[in-house]
N, C-alpha and C positions, 0 to 999 in steps of 0.2 A: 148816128150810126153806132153810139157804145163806142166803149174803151177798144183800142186794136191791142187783139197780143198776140205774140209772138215767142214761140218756146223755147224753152233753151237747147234742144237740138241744131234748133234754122239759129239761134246766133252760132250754134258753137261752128256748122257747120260755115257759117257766114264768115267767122273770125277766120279758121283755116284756110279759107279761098284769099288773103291779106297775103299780099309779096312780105318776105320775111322780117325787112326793117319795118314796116309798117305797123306789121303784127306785135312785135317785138315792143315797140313804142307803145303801142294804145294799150295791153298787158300791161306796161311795168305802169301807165300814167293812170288810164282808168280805171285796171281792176286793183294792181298792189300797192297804189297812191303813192309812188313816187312824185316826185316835184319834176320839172322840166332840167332845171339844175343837175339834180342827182342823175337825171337818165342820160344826158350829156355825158358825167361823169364815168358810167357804166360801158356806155357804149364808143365814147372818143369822140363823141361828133358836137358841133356846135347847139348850142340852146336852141338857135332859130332852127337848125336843120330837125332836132327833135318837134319842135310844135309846127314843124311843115308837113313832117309823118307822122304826125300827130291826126293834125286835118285830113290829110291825105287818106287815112286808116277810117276816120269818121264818115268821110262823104262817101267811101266806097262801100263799109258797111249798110249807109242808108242806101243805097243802090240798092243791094243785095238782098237787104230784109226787106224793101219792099215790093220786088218781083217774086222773094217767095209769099207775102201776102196774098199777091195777086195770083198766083197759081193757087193757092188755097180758096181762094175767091170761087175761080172757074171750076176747081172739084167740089167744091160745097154745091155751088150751082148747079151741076151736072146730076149729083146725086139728088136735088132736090127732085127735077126734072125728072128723073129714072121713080122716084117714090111716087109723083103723083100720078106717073102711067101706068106704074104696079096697083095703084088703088083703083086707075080707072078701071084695068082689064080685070080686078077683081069684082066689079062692079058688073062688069058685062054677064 
């Protein structure tokens, strides 16, 4: 089926919908390469409690980016559907 992508709108919008420690986590470890160590350090909280909202921030992101897939899915479709009826009835 090809490569799936996914813009950086639906992440950014995706990131934003992350409860605030969550977001806060996956930011400082994924995008500004913090260690687990250092974000503990930052934020007060245990190492395990960072790589729990850590996970926590991953799995809900894959939630999220892939329902909006899937609504892209059914507007792609939809509009296929609308074009080949526009050719049919240009045809008529």
């Amino acid at each position: 089926c090809g490569p799936q992508f996914v813009d950086r709108i639906a992440i950014e919008a995706a990131v934003a919908k992350l409860p605030t420690g969550t977001r806060n986590v996956f930011l400082k470890f994924d995008v500004e390469g913090y260690n687990h160590e250092e974000i503990a350090g930052i934020f007060g909280c245990s190492v395990g409690n960072s790589k729990s909202q850590l996970h926590k921030a991953r799995r809900k992101l894959r939630k999220l980016l892939a329902a909006t897939r899937h609504k892209r899915h059914k507007i792609n479709l939809a509009a296929q559907i609308i074009c080949v009826c526009c050719a049919f009835l240009w045809l008529i």
